[in-house]
C-alpha positions in Angstrom: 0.0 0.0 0.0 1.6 3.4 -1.5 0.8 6.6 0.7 0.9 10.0 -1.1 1.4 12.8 0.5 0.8 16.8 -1.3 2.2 20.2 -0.5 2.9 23.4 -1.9 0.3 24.8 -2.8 -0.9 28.5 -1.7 -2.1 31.5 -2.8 -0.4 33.0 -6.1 -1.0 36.2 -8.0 -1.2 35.4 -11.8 2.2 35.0 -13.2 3.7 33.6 -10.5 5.4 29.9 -9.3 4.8 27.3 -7.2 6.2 24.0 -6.9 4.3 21.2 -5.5 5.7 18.2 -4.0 4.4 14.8 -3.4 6.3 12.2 -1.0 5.0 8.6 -1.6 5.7 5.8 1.0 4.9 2.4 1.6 6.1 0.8 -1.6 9.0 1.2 -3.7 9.2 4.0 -5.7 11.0 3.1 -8.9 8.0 0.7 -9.2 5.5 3.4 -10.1 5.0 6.1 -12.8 3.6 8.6 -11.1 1.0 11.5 -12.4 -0.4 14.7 -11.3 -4.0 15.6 -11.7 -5.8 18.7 -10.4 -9.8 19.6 -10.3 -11.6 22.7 -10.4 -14.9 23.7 -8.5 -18.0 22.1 -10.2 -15.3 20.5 -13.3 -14.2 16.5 -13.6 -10.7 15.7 -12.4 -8.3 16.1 -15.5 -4.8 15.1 -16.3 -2.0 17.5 -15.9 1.5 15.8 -16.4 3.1 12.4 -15.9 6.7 10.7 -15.7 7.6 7.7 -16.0 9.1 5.1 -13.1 12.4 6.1 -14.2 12.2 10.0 -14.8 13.2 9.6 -18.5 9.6 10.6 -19.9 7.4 13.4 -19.4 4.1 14.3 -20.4 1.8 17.3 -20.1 -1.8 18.5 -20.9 -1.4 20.9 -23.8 -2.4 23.8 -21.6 0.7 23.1 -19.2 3.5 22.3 -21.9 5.6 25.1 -20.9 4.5 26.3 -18.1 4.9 23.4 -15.7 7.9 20.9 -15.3 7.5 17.4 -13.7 10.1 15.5 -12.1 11.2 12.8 -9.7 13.5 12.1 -7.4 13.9 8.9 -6.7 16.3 9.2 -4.2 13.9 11.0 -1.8 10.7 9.2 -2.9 9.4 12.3 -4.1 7.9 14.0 -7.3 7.9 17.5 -8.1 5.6 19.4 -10.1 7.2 23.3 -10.3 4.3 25.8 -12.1 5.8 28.8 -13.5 3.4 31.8 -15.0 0.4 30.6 -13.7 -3.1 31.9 -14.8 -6.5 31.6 -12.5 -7.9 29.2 -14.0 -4.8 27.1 -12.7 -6.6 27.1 -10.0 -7.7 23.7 -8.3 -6.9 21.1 -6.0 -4.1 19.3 -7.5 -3.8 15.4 -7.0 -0.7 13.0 -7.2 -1.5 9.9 -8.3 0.7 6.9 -8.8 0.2 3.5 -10.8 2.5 0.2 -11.4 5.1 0.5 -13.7 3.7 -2.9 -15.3 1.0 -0.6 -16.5 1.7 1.0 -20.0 3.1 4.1 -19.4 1.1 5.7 -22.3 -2.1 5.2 -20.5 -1.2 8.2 -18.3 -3.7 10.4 -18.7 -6.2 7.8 -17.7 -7.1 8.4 -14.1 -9.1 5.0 -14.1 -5.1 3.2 -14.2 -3.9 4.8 -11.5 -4.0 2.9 -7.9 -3.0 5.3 -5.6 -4.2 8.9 -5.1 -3.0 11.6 -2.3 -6.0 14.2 -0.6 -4.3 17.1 -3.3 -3.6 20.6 -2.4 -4.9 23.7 -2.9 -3.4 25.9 -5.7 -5.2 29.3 -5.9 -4.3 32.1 -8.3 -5.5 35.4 -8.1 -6.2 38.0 -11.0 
């Protein structure tokens, strides 16, 4: 059983950074790809970005590519997900989520293929 744990988020004015973090525990790290997710007020969960078990793949939601970085450390069991120029409708609670690397890792915007969720964080951006 994989714990996720969020933090970072906050209160932003648009056009600035944060950086979220997400420690998992539990399991063994380099056996997941691991995703972040994030959901608006009165809006379905939606994919944001993704990397793979070992950190050498990335993906994004189009709205994100440039803006937002993932990474992973998985020296510290942790994955980072650092927003830069942010808008207001960034804001949400953002998830991270975490699946088995036996899973396809092109299936990551799926949220239905991921196993393991944390209780997100709040990312608000003001006008």
């Amino acid at each position: 059983q994989v714990q996720l744990v969020e933090s970072g988020g906050g209160l932003v004015q648009a056009g600035g950074s944060l950086r979220l973090s997400c420690v998992a525990s539990g399991g063994t790290f380099l056996g997941y790809h691991m995703g972040w997710f994030r959901q608006a007020p009165g809006k379905e969960r939606e994919f944001v970005a993704a990397i793979n078990w070992s950190g050498g793949s990335t993906s994004y939601e189009d709205s994100a590519k440039g803006r937002f970085t993932i990474s992973k450390d998985n020296g510290k069991n942790t994955v980072y997900l650092q927003m830069n120029s942010l808008k207001p409708e960034d804001t949400a609670v953002y998830y991270c989520a975490a699946r088995s690397r036996g899973r396809p890792y092109n299936d990551y915007a799926r949220l239905a293929s991921y196993d393991y969720w944390g209780q997100g964080t709040q990312v608000t951006v003001s006008s």
